[in-house]
Each structure stands twice: as structure tokens, then as C-alpha cells.
C-alpha positions in Angstrom: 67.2 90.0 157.1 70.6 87.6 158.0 69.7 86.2 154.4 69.6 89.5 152.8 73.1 90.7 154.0 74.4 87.3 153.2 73.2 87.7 149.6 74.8 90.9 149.3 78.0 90.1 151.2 78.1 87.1 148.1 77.4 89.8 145.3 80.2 91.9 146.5 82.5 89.2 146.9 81.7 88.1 143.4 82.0 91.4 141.8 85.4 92.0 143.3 86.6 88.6 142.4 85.7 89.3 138.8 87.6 92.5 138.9 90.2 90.8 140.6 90.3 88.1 137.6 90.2 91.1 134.9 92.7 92.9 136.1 94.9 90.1 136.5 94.2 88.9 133.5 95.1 92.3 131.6 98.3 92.4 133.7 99.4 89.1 132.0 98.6 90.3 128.5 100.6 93.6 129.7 103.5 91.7 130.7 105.3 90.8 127.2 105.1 94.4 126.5 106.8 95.6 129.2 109.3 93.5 129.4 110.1 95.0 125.2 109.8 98.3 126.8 112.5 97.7 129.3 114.9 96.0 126.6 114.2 99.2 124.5 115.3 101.4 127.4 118.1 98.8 128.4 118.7 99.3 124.7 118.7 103.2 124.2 122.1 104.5 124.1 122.8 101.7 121.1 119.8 103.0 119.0 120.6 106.8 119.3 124.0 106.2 118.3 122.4 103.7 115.4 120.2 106.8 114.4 122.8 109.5 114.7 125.2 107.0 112.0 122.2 107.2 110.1 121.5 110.7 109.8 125.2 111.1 109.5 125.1 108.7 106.3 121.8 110.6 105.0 124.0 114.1 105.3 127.0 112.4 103.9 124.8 111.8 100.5 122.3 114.5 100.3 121.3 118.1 100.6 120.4 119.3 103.9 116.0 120.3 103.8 116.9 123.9 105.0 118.6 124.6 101.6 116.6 125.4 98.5 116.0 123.0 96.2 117.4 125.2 93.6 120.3 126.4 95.7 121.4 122.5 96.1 120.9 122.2 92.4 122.9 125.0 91.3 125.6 123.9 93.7 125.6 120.4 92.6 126.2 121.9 89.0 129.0 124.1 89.9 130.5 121.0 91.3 130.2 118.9 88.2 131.1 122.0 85.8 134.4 122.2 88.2 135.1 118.4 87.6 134.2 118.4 84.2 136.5 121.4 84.2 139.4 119.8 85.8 139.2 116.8 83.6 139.6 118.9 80.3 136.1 118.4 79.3 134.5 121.0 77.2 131.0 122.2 78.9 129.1 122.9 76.1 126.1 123.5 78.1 124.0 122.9 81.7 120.7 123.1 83.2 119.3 122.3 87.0 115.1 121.2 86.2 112.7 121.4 88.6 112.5 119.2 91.7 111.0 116.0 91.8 109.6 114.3 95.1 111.0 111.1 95.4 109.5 109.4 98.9 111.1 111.4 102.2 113.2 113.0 99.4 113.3 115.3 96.4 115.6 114.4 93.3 116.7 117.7 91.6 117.6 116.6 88.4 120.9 118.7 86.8 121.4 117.8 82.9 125.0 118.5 81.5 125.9 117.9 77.9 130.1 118.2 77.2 132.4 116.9 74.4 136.7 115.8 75.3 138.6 112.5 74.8 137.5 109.6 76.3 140.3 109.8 79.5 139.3 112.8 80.1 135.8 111.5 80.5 137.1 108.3 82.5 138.5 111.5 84.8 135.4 113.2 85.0 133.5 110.1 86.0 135.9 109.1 88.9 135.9 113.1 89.8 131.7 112.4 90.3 132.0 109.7 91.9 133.9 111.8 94.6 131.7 114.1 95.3 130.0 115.1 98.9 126.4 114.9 98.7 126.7 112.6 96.5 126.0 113.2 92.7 123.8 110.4 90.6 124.6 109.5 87.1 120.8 108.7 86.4 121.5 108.4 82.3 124.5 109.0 80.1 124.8 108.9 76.2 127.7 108.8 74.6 128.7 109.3 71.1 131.4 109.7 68.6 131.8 114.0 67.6 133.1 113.3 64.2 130.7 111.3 61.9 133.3 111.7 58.9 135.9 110.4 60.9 135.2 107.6 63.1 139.0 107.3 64.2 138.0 110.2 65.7 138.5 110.6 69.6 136.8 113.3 70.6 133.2 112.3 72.2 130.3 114.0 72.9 128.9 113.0 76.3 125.0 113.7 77.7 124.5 113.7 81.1 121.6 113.6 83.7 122.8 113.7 86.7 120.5 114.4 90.3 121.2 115.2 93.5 118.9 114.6 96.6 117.6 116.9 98.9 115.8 116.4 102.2 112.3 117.4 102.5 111.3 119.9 105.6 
């Protein structure tokens, strides 16, 4: 009987030390992580303001996702017709095309063709590059209007421009 309850009072002891030991053991693998944990925390009022910049420079250069694709389009071509405009450029014709998705993104392209001297173009271009969201010269062809005179200064200019919108 004494050897019984001796037997047992071993098996207990031994279970509890190995739960002891496994417990211990996870607490050590557990420590490295928390110890990041409290450097994030220590760290938190850094990354928020690191995130809000962020989001700040994402609004600075593109379309907010509540707005319509097509509503950021058409406002991005008003801007560059107003630029264009301002520059003496000659619209001779514009078009916003579908959306495209383009990652966390959508690009919506805006295609403007227009025909002026060449400083009026070197106007326009700096005009573009001014613009908040920002506008994106994704291709530009450019060519001389007058094939009979090539002294001629008046160019005709093809643009595709996009503008990028947040996705909801």
C-alpha cells in the first residue's frame, strides 16, 4: 500500500514537472515576441503619425475611393482642358476611357489630342505638372501640323494622360 501511494505521489510529481518544463519552455519562445510587442506600443504614436503622412501623400496624388471613377475622370479632364486652355493650346478633342485596376488602385485613363506652338506646349506641360491629384503623362506624340511647311511651328500634340483613384 506505502508502495502504491509512493508510485503515485512520483507520477504526479513527474507529470507536473513536465508541465512545469513545457510551459517554461513556451514562455522562453514567447519572450522575443513580446518584448517586439512592447517596442511596437513604445513605438505607436511615431507609426500613426508615419501612416497619417502616408495617407496624406496618397490624397495629395489621387482621387479619393468615394468618388466615381468617372466623376474623377471627367474632373481630371476639365483640369487639363483649363491648362491646355490657359496655355493657348487649341483642344481639338478629349475623351475619359474606362477605368483600369491597377493593384490598391484604379488608373482612369483621359486621352486629349490639341495643336499650338511649342511654348505654349512647354506651358501646358509645367501647368500638368501642377496639378492636385496629380495628373500622369503616360504617352505623348508629337508632330509637326504643316507637312508642306516644315518651318512651320504650330504642333499637333496627342496625349494620354491618367489619373488614379482609390479603390473602396
Amino acid at each position: 500500500m506505502g508502495l502504491l501511494l509512493l508510485v503515485l505521489l512520483a507520477l504526479g510529481i513527474s507529470y507536473v514537472w513536465t508541465f512545469h518544463s513545457a510551459v517554461a519552455a513556451r514562455l522562453e519562445s514567447l519572450e522575443p515576441r513580446y518584448a517586439r510587442l512592447l517596442g511596437l506600443e513604445a513605438s505607436r504614436p511615431r507609426l500613426e503619425a508615419a501612416d497619417a503622412a502616408a495617407r496624406a501623400a496618397v490624397a495629395e496624388f489621387t482621387y479619393a475611393g468615394t468618388q466615381d471613377a468617372s466623376q474623377a475622370g471627367n474632373d481630371a479632364q476639365q483640369k487639363i482642358r483649363a491648362v491646355f486652355t490657359d496655355a493657348k493650346l487649341d483642344i481639338v478633342s478629349s475623351q475619359v476611357l474606362p477605368p483600369k485596376a491597377d493593384g490598391d488602385m484604379e488608373r482612369v485613363p483621359v486621352s486629349v489630342r490639341a495643336e499650338g506652338e511649342l511654348r505654349a506646349l512647354q506651358t501646358a506641360l509645367i501647368g500638368i505638372a501642377g496639378q492636385t491629384p496629380a495628373i500622369l503623362i503616360d504617352r505623348m506624340t508629337i508632330q509637326g501640323s504643316s507637312y508642306i511647311r516644315p518651318d512651320a511651328t504650330r504642333l499637333t500634340v496627342q496625349f494620354s494622360f491618367s489619373v488614379l483613384r482609390a479603390r473602396s
